[in-house]
GUDRENLO-853038 format. One record per atom (N, C-alpha, C): residue in three letters; x, y, z. Coordinates in steps of 0.05 Angstrom, whole numbers. Atoms other than C-alpha are relative to their C-alpha. Layout:
N
  aa   east  north     up
 ALA      X      Y      Z
...
This chain:
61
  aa   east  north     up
 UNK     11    -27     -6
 UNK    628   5279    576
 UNK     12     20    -20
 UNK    -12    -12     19
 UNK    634   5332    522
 UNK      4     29     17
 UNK     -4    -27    -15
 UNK    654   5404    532
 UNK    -21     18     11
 UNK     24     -9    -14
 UNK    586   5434    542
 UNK    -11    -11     23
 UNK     18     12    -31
 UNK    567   5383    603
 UNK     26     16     23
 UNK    -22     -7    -14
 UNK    640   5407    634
 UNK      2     27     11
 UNK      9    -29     -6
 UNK    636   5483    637
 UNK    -14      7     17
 UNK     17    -11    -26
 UNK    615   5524    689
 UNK    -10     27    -17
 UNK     14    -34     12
 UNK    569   5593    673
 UNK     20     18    -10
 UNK    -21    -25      6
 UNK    637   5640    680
 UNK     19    -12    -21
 UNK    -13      7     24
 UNK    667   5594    631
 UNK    -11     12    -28
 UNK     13     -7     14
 UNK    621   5600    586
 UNK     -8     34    -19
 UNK      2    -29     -2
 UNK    612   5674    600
 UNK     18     22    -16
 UNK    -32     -7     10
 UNK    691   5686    583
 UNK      3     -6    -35
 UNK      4      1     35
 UNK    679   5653    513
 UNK     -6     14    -10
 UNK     20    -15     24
 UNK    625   5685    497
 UNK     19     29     -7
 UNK    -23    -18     -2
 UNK    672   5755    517
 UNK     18     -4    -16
 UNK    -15      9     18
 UNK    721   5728    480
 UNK      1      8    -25
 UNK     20     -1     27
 UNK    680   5715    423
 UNK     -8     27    -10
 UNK     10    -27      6
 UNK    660   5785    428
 UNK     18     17     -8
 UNK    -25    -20      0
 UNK    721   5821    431
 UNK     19     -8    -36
 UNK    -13     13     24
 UNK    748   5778    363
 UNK    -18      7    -18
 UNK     26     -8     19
 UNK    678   5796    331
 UNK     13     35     -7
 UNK     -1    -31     -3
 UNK    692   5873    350
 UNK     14     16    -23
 UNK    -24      2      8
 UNK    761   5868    325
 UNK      2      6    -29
 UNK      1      3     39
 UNK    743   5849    256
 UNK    -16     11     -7
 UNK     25    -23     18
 UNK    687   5893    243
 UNK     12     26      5
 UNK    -12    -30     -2
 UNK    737   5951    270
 UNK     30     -1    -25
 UNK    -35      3     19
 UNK    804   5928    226
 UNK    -20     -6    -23
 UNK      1     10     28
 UNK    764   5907    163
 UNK    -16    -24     -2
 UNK      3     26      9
 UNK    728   5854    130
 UNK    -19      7    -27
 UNK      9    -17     38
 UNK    694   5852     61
 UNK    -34      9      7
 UNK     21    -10     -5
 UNK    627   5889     58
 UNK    -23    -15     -4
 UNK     32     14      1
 UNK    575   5831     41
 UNK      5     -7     35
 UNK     -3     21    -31
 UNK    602   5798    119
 UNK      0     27     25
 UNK     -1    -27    -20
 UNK    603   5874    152
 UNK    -32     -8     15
 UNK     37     -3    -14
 UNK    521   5870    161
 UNK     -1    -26     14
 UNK      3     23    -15
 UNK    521   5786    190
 UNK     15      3     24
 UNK    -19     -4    -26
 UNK    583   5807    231
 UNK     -8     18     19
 UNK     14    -24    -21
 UNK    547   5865    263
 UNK    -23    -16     12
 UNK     26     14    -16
 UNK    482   5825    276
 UNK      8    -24     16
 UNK     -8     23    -12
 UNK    524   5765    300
 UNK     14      9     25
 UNK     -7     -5    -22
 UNK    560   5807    350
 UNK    -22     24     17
 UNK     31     -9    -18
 UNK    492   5838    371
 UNK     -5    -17     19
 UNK      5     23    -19
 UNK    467   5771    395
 UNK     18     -8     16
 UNK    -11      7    -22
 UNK    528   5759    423
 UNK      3     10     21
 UNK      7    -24    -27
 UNK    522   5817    467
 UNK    -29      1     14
 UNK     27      9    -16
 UNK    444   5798    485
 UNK      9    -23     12
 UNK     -6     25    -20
 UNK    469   5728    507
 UNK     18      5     25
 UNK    -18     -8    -20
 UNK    523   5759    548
 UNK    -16     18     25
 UNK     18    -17    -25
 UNK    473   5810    582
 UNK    -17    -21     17
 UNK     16     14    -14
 UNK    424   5763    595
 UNK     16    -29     20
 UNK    -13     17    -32
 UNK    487   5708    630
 UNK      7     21     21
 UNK    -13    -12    -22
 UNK    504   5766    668
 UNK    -27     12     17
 UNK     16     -9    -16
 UNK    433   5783    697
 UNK     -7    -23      9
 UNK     10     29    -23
 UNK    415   5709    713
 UNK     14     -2     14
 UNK    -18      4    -15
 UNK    478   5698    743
 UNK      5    -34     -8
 UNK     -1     31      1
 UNK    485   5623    753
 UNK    -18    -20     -7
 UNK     35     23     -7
 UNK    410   5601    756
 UNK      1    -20    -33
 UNK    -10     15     28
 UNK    409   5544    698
 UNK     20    -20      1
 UNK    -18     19     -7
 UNK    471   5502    724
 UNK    -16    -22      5
C-alpha cells in the first residue's frame, strides 16, 4: 500500500496547507524573478484544490 491509498481527506488537506504556507513563504522572502510568475500560479491551484477539499468535505474517500 503506497502513501496515497493510506491517507485520509484531512491528511491530505494539511499537506496541501502545508504546501501552501511554504509556497507563500518563498514568494514573500524572495526567489529569482523567472520562478516568481510559476510560483504564484502554482500556489493559486494550490489554493483552488484546497477550497474545493474543504467544500466537498469527505465525499471521494
Amino acid at each position: 500500500m503506497n502513501d496515497s491509498e493510506t491517507r485520509t481527506h484531512d491528511e491530505w488537506l494539511r499537506l496541501l496547507q502545508d504546501y501552501q504556507r511554504s509556497l507563500k513563504l518563498r514568494l514573500k522572502t524572495g526567489c529569482k524573478p523567472s520562478e516568481f510568475r510559476k510560483l504564484a500560479k502554482l500556489e493559486e491551484a494550490v489554493d483552488l484544490v484546497i477550497c474545493r477539499m474543504k467544500k466537498n468535505g469527505t465525499r471521494g474517500d
